[in-house]
CHARMM internal coordinates of N, CA and C (Angstrom, degrees):
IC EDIT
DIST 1 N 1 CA 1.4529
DIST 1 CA 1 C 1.5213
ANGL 1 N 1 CA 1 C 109.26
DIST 1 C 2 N 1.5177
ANGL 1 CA 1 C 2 N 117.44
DIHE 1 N 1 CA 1 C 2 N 148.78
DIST 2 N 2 CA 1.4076
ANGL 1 C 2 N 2 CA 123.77
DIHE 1 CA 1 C 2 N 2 CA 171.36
DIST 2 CA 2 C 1.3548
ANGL 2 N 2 CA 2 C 95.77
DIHE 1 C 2 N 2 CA 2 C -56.34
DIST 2 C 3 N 1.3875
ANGL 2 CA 2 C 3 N 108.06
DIHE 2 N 2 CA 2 C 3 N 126.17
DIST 3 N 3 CA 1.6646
ANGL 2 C 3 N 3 CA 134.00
DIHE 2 CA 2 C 3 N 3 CA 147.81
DIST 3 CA 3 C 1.4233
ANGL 3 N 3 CA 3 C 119.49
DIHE 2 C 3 N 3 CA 3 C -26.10
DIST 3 C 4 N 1.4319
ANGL 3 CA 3 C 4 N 127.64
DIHE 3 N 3 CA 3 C 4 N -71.99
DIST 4 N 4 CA 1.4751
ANGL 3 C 4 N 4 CA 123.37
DIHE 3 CA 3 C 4 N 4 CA 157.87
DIST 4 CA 4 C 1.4312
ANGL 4 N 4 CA 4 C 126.34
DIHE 3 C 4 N 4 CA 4 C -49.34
DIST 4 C 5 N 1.4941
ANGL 4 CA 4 C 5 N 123.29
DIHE 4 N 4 CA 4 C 5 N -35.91
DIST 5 N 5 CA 1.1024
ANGL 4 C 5 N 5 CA 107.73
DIHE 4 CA 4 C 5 N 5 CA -175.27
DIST 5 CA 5 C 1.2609
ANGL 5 N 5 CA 5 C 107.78
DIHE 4 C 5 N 5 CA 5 C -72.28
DIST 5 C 6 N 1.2081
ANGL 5 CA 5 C 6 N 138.07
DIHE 5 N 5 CA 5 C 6 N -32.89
DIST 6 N 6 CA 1.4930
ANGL 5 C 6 N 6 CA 162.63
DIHE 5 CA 5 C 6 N 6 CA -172.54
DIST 6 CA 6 C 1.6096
ANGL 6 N 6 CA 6 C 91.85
DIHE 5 C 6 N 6 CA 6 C -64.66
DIST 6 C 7 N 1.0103
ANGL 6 CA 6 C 7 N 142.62
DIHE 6 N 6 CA 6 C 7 N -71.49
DIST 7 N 7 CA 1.3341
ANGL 6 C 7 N 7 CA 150.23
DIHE 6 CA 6 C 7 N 7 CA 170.36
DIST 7 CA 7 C 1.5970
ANGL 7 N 7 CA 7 C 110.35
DIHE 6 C 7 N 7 CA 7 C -32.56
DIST 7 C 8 N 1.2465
ANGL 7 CA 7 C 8 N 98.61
DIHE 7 N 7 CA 7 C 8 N -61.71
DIST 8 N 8 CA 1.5001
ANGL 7 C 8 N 8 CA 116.67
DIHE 7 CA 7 C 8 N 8 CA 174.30
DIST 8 CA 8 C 1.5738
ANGL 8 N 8 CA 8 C 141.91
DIHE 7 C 8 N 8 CA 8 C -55.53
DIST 8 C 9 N 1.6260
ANGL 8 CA 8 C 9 N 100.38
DIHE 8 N 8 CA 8 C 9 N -28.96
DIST 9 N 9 CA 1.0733
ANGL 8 C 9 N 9 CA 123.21
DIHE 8 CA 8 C 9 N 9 CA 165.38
DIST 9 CA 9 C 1.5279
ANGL 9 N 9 CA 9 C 114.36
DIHE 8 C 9 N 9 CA 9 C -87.85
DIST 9 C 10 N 1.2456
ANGL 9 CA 9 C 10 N 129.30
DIHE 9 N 9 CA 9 C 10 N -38.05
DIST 10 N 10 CA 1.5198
ANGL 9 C 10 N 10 CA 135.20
DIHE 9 CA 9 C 10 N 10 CA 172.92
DIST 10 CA 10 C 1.6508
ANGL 10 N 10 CA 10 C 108.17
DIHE 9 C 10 N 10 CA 10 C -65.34
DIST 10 C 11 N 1.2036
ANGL 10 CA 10 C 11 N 104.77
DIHE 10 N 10 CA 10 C 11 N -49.38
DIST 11 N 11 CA 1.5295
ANGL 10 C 11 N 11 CA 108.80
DIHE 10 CA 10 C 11 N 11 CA 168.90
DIST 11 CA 11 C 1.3888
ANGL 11 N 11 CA 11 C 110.63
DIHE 10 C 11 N 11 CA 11 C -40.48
DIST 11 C 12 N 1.5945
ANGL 11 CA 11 C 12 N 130.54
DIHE 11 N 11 CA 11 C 12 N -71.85
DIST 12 N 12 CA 0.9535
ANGL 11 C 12 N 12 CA 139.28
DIHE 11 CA 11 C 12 N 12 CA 172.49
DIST 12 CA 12 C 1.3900
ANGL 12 N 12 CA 12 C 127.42
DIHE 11 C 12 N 12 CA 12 C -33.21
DIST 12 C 13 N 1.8602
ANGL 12 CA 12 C 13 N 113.93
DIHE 12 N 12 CA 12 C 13 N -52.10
DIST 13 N 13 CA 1.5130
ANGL 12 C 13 N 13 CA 130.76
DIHE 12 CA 12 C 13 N 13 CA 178.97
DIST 13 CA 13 C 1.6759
ANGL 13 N 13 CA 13 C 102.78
DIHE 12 C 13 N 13 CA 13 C -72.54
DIST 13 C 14 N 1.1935
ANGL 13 CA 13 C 14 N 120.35
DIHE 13 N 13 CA 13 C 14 N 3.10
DIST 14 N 14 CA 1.7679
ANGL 13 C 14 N 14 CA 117.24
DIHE 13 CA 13 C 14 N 14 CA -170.60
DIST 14 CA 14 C 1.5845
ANGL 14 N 14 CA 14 C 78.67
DIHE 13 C 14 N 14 CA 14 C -118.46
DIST 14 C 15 N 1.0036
ANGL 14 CA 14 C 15 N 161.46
DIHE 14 N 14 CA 14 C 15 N -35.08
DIST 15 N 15 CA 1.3468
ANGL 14 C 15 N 15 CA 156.34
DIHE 14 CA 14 C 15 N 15 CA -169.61
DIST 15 CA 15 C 1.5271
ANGL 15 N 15 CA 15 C 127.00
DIHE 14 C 15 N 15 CA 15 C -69.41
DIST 15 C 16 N 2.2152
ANGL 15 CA 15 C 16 N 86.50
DIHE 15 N 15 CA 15 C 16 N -42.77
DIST 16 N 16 CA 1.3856
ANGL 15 C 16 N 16 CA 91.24
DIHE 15 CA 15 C 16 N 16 CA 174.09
DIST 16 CA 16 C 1.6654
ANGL 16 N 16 CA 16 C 112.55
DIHE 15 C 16 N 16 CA 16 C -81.16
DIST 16 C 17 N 1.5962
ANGL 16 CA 16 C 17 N 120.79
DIHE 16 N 16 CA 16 C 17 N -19.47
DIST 17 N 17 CA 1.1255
ANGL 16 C 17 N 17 CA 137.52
DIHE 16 CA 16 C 17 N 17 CA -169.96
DIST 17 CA 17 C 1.5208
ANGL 17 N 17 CA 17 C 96.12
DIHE 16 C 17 N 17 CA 17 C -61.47
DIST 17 C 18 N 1.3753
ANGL 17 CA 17 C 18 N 121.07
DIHE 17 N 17 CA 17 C 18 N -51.80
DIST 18 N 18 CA 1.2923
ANGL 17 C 18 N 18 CA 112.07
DIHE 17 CA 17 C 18 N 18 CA 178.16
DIST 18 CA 18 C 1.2186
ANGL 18 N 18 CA 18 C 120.65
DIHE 17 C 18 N 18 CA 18 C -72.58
DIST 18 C 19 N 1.3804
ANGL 18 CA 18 C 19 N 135.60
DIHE 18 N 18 CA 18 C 19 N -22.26
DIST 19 N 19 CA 1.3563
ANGL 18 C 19 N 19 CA 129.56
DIHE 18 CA 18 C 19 N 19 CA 168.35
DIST 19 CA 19 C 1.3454
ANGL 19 N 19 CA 19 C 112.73
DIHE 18 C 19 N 19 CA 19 C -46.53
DIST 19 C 20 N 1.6145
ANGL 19 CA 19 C 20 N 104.63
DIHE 19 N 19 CA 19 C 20 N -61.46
DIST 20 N 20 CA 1.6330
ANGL 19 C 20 N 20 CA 104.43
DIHE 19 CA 19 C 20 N 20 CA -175.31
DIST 20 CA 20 C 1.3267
ANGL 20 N 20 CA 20 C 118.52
DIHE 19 C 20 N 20 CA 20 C -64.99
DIST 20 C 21 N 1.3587
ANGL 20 CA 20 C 21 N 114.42
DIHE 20 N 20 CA 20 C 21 N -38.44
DIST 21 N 21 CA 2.1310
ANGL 20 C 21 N 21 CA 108.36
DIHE 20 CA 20 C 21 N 21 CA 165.53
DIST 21 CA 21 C 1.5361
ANGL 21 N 21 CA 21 C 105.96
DIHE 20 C 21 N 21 CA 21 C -43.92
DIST 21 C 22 N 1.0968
ANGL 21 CA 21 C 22 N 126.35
DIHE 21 N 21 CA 21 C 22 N -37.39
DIST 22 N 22 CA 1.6849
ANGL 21 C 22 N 22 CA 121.73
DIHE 21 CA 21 C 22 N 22 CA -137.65
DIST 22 CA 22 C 2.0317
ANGL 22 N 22 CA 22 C 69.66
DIHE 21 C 22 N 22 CA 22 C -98.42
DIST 22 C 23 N 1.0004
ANGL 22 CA 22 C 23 N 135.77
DIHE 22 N 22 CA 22 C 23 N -71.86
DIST 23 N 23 CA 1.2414
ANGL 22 C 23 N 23 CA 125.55
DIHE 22 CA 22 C 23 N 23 CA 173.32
DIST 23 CA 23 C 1.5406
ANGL 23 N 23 CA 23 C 143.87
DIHE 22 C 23 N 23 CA 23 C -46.90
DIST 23 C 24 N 1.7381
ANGL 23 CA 23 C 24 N 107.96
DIHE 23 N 23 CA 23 C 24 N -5.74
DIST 24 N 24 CA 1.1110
ANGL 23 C 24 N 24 CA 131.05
DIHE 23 CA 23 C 24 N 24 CA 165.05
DIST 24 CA 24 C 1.5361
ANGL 24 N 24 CA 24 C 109.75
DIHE 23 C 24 N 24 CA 24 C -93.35
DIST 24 C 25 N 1.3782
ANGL 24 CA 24 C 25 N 124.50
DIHE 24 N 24 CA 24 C 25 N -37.12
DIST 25 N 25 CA 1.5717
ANGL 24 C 25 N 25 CA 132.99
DIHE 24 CA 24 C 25 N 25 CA 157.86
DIST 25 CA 25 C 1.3112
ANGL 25 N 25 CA 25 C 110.79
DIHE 24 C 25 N 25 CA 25 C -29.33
DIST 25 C 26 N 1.4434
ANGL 25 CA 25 C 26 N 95.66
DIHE 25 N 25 CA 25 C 26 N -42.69
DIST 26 N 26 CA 1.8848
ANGL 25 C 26 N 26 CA 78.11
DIHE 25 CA 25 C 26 N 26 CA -150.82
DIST 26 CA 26 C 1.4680
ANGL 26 N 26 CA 26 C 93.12
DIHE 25 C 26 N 26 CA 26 C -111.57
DIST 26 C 27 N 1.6476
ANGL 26 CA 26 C 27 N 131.75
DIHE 26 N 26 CA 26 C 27 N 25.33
DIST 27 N 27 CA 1.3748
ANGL 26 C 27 N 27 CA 125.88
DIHE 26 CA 26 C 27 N 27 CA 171.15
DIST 27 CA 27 C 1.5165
ANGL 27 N 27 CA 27 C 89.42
DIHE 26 C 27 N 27 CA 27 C -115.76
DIST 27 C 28 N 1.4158
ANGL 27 CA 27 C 28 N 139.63
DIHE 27 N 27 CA 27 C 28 N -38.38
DIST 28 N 28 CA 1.6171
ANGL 27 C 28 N 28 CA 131.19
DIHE 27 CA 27 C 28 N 28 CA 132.83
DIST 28 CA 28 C 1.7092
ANGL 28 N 28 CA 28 C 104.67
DIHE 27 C 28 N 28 CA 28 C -8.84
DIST 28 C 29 N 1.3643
ANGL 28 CA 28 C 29 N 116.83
DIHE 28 N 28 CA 28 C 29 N -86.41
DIST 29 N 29 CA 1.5353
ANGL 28 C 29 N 29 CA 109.80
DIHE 28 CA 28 C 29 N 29 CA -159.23
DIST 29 CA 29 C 1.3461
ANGL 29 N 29 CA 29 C 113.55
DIHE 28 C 29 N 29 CA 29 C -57.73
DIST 29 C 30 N 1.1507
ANGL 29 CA 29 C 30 N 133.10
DIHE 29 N 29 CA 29 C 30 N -26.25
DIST 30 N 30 CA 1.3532
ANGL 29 C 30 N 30 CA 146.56
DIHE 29 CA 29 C 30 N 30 CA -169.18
DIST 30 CA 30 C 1.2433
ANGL 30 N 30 CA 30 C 109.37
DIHE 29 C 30 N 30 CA 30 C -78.79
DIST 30 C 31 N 1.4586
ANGL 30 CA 30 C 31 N 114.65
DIHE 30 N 30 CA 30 C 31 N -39.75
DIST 31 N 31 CA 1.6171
ANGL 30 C 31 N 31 CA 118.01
DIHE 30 CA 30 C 31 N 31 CA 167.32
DIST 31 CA 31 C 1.4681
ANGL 31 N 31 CA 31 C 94.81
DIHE 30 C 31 N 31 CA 31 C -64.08
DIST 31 C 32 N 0.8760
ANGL 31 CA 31 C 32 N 107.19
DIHE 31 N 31 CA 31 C 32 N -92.12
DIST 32 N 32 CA 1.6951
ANGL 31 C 32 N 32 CA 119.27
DIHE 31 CA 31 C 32 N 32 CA -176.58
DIST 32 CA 32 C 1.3012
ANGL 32 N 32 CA 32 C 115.59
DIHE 31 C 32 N 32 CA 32 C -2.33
DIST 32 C 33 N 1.6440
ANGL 32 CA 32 C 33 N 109.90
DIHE 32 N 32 CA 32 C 33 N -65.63
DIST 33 N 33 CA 1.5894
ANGL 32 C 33 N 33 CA 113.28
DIHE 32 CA 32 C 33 N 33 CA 165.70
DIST 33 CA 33 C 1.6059
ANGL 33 N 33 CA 33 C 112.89
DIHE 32 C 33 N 33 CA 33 C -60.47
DIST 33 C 34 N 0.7443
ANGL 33 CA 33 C 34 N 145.19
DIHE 33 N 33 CA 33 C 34 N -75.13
DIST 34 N 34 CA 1.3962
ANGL 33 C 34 N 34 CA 144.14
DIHE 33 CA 33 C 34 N 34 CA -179.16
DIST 34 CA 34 C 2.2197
ANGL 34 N 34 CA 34 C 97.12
DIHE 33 C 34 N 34 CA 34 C -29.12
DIST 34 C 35 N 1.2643
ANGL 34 CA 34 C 35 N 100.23
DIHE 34 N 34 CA 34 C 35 N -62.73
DIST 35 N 35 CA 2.0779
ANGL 34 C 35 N 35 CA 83.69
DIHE 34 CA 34 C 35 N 35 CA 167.82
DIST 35 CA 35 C 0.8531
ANGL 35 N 35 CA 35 C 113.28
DIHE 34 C 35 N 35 CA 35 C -22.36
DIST 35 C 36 N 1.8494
ANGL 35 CA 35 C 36 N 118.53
DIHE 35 N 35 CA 35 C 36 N -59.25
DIST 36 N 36 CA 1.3839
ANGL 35 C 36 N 36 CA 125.59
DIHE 35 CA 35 C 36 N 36 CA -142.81
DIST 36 CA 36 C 1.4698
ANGL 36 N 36 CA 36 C 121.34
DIHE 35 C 36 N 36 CA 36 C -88.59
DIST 36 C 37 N 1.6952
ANGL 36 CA 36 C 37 N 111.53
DIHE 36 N 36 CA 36 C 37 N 6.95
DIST 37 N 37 CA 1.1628
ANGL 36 C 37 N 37 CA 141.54
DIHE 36 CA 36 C 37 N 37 CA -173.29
DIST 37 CA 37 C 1.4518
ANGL 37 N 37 CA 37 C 105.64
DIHE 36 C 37 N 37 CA 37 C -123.36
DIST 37 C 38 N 1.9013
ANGL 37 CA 37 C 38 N 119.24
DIHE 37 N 37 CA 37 C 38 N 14.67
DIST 38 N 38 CA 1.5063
ANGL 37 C 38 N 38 CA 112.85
DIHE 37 CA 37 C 38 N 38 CA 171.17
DIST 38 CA 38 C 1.6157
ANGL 38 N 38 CA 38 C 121.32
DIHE 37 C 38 N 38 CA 38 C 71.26
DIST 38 C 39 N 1.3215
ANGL 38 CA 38 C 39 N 88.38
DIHE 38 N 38 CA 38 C 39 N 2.47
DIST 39 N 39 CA 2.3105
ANGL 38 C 39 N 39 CA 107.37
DIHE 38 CA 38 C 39 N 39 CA -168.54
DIST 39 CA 39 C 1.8947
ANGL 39 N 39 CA 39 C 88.31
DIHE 38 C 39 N 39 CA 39 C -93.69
DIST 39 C 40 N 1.0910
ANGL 39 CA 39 C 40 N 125.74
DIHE 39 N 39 CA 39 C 40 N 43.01
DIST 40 N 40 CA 1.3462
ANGL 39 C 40 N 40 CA 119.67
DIHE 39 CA 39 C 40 N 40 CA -175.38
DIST 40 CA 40 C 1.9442
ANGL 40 N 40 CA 40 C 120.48
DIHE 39 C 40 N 40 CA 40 C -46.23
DIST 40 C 41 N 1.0536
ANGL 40 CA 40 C 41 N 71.47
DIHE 40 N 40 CA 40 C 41 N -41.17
DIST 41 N 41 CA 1.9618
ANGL 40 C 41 N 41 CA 93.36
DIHE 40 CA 40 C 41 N 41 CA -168.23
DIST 41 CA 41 C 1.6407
ANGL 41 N 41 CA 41 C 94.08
DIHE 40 C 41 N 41 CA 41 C -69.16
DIST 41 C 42 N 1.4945
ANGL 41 CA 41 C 42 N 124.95
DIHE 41 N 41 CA 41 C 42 N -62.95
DIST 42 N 42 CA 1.3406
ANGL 41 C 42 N 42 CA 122.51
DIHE 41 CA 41 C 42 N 42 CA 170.85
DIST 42 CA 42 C 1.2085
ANGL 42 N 42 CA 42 C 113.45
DIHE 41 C 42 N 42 CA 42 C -21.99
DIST 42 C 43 N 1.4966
ANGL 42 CA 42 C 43 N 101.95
DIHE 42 N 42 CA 42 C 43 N -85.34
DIST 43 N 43 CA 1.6524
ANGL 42 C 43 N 43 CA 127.45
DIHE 42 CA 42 C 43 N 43 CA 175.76
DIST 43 CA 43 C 1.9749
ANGL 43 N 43 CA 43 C 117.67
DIHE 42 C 43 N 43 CA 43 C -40.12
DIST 43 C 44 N 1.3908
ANGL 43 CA 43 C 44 N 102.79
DIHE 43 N 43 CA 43 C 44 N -5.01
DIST 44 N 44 CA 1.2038
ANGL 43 C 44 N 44 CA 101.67
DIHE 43 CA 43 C 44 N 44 CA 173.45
DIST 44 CA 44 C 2.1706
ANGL 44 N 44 CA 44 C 99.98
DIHE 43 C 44 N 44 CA 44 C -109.62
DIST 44 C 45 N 1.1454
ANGL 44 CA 44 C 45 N 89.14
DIHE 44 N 44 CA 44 C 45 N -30.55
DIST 45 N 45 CA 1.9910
ANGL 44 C 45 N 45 CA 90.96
DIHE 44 CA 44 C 45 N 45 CA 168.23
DIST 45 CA 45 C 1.5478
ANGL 45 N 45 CA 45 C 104.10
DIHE 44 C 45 N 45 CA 45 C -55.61
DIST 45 C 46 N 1.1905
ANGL 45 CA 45 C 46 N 108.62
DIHE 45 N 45 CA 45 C 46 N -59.10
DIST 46 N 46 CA 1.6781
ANGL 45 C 46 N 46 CA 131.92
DIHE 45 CA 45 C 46 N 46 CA -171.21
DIST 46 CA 46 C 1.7013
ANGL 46 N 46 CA 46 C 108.56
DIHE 45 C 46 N 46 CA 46 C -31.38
DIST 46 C 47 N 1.5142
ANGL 46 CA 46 C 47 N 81.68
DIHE 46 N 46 CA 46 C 47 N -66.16
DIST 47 N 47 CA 1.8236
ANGL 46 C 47 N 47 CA 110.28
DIHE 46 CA 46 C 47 N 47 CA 170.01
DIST 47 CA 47 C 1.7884
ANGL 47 N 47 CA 47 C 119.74
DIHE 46 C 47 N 47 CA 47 C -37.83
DIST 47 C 48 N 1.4508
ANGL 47 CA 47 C 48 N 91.95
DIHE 47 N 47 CA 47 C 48 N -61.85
DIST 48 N 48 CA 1.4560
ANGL 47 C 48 N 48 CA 103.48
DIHE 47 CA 47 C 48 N 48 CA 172.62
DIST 48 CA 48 C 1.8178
ANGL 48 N 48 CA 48 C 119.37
DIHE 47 C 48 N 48 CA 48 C -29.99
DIST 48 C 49 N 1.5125
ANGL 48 CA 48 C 49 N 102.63
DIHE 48 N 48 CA 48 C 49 N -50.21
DIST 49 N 49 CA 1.4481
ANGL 48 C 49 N 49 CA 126.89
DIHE 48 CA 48 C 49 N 49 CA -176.18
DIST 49 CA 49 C 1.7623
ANGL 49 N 49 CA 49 C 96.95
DIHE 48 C 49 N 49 CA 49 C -46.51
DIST 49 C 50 N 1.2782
ANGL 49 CA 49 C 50 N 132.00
DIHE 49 N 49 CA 49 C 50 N 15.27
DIST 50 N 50 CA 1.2319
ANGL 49 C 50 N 50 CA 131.32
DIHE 49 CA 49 C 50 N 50 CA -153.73
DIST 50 CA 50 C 1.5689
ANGL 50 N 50 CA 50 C 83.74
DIHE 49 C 50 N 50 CA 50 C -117.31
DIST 50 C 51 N 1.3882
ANGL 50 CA 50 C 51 N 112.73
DIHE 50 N 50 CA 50 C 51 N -74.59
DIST 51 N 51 CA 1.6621
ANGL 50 C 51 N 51 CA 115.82
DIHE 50 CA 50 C 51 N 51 CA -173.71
DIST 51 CA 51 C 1.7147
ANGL 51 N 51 CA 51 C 110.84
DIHE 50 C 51 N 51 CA 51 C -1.23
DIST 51 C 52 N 1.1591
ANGL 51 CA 51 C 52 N 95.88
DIHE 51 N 51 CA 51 C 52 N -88.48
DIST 52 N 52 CA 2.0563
ANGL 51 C 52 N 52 CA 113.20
DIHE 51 CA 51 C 52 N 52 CA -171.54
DIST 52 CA 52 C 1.6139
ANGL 52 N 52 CA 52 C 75.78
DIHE 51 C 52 N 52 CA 52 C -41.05
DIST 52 C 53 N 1.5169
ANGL 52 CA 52 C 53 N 126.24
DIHE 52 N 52 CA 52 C 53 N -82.43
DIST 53 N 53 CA 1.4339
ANGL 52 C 53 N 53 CA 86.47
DIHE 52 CA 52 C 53 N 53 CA -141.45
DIST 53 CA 53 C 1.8817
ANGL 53 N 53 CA 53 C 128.77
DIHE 52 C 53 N 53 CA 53 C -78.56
DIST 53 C 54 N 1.0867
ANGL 53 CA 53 C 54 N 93.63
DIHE 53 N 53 CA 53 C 54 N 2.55
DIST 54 N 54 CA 1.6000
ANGL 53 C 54 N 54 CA 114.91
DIHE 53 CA 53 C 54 N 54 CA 169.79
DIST 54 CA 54 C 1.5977
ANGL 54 N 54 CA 54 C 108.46
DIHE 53 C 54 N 54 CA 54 C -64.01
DIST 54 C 55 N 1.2355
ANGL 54 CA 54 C 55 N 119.09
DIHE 54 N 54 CA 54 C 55 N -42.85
DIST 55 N 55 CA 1.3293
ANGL 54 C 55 N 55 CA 131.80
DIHE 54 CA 54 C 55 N 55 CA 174.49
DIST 55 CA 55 C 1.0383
ANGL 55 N 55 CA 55 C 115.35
DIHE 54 C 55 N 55 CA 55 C -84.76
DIST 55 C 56 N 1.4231
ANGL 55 CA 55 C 56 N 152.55
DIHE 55 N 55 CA 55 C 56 N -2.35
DIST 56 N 56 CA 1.3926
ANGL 55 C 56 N 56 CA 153.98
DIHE 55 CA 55 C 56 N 56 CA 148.62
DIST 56 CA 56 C 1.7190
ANGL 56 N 56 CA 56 C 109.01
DIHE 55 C 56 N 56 CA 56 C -94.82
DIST 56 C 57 N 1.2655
ANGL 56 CA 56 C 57 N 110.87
DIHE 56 N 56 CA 56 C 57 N -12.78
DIST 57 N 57 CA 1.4257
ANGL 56 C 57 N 57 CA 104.19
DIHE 56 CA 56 C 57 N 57 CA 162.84
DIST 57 CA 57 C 1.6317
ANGL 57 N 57 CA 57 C 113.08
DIHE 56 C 57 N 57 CA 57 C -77.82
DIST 57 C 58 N 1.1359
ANGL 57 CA 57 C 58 N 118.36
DIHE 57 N 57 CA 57 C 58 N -49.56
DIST 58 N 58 CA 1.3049
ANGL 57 C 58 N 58 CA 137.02
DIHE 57 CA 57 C 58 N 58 CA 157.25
DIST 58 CA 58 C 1.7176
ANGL 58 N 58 CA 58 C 119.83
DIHE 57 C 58 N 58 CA 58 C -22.44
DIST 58 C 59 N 1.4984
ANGL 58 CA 58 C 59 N 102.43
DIHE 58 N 58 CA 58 C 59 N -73.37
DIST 59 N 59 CA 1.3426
ANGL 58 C 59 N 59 CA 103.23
DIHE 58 CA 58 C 59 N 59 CA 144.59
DIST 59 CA 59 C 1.3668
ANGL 59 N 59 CA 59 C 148.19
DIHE 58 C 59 N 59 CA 59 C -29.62
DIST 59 C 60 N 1.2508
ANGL 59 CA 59 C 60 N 99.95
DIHE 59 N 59 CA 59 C 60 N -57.62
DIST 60 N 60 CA 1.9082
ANGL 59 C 60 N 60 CA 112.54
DIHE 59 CA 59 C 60 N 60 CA 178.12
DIST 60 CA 60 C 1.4808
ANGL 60 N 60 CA 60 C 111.26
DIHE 59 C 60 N 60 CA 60 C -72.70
DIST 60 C 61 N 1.8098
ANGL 60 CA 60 C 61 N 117.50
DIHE 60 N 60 CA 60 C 61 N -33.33
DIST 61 N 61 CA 0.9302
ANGL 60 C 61 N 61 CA 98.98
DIHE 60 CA 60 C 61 N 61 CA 154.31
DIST 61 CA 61 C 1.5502
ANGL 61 N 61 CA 61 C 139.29
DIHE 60 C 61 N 61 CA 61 C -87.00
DIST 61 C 62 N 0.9800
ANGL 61 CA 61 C 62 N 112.85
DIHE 61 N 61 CA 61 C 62 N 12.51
DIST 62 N 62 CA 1.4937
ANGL 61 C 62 N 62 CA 131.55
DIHE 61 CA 61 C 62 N 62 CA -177.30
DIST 62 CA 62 C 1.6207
ANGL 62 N 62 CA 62 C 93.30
DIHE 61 C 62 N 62 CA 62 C -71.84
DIST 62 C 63 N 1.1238
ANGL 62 CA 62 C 63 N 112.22
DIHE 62 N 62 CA 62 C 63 N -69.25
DIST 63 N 63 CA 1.8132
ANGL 62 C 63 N 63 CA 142.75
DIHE 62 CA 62 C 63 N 63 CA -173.45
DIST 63 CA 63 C 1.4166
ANGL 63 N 63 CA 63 C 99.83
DIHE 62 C 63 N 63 CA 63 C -54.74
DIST 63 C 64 N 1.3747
ANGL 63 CA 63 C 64 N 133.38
DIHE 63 N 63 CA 63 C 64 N -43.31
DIST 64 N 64 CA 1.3096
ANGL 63 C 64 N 64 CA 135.98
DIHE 63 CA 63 C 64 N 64 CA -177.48
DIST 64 CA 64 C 1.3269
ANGL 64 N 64 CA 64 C 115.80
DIHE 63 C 64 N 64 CA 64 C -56.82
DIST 64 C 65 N 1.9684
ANGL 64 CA 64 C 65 N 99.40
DIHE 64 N 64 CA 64 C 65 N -56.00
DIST 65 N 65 CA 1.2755
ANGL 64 C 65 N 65 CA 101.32
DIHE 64 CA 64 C 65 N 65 CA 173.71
DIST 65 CA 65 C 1.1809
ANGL 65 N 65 CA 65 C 126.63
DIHE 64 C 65 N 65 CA 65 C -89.36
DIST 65 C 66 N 1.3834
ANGL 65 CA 65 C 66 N 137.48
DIHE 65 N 65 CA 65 C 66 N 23.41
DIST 66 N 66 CA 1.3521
ANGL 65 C 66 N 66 CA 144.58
DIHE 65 CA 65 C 66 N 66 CA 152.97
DIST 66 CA 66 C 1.4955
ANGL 66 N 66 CA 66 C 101.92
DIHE 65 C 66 N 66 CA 66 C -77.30
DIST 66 C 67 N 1.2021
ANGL 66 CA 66 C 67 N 110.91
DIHE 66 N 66 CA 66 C 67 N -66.91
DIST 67 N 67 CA 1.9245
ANGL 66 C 67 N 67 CA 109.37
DIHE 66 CA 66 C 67 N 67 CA -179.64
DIST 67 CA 67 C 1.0529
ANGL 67 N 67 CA 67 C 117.67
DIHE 66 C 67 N 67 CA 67 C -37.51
DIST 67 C 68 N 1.9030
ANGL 67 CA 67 C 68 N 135.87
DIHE 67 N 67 CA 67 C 68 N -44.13
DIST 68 N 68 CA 1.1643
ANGL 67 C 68 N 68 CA 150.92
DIHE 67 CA 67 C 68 N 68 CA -151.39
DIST 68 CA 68 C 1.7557
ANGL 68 N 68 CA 68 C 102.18
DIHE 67 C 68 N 68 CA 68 C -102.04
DIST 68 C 69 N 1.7172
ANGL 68 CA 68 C 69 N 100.12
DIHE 68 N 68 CA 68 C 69 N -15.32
DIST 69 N 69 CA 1.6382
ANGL 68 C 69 N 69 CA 85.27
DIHE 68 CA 68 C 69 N 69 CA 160.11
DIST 69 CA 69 C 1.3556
ANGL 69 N 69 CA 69 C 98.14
DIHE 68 C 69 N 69 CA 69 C -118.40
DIST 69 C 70 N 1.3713
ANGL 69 CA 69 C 70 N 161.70
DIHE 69 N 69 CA 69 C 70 N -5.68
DIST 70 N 70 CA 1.1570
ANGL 69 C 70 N 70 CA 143.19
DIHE 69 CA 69 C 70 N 70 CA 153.71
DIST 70 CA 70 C 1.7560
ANGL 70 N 70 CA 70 C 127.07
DIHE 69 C 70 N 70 CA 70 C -52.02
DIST 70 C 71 N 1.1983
ANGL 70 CA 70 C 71 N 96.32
DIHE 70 N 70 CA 70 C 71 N -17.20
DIST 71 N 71 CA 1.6072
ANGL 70 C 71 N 71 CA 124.53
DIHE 70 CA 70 C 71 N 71 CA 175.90
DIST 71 CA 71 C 1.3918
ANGL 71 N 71 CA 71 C 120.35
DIHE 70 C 71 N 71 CA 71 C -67.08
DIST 71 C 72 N 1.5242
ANGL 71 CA 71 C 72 N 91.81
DIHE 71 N 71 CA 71 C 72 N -45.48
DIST 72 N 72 CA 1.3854
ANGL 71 C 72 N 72 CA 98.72
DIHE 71 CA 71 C 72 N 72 CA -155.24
DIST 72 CA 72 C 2.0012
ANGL 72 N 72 CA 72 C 101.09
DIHE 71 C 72 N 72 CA 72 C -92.89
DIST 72 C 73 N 1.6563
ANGL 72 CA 72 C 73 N 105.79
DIHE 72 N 72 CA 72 C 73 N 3.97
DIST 73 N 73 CA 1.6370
ANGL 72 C 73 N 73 CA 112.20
DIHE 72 CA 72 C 73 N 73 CA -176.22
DIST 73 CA 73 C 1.2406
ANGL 73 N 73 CA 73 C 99.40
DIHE 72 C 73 N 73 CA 73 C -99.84
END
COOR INIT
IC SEED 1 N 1 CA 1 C
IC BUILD
């Protein structure tokens, strides 16, 4: 594979990777707070909201590291 595009595309899949952490953070804190308010059961619905993006992180890095070894052959 072209070198830049390979670069370019990982760049990209680490960008979106952080979107969804930085948006999994704060459905983390929200559970968390809702615990800390005795709302346990909520805060465990809340939590749930994690799956999808746990599983598209999963993904992107799946895809990352396919590019980063197709690159490197």
């Amino acid at each position: 594979m072209n070198a830049p595009i390979v670069e370019a595309t990982i760049k990209a899949h680490l960008t979106d990777m952080r979107a969804k952490l930085e948006k999994g953070l704060r459905i983390a804190k929200a559970a968390r707070g809702l615990r800390g308010l005795r709302r346990t059961r909520k805060g465990m619905e809340v939590a749930l909201g994690l799956e999808p993006i746990v599983y598209e992180l999963n993904t992107l890095l799946n895809a990352a590291s396919v590019i980063n070894r197709l690159g490197k052959s």
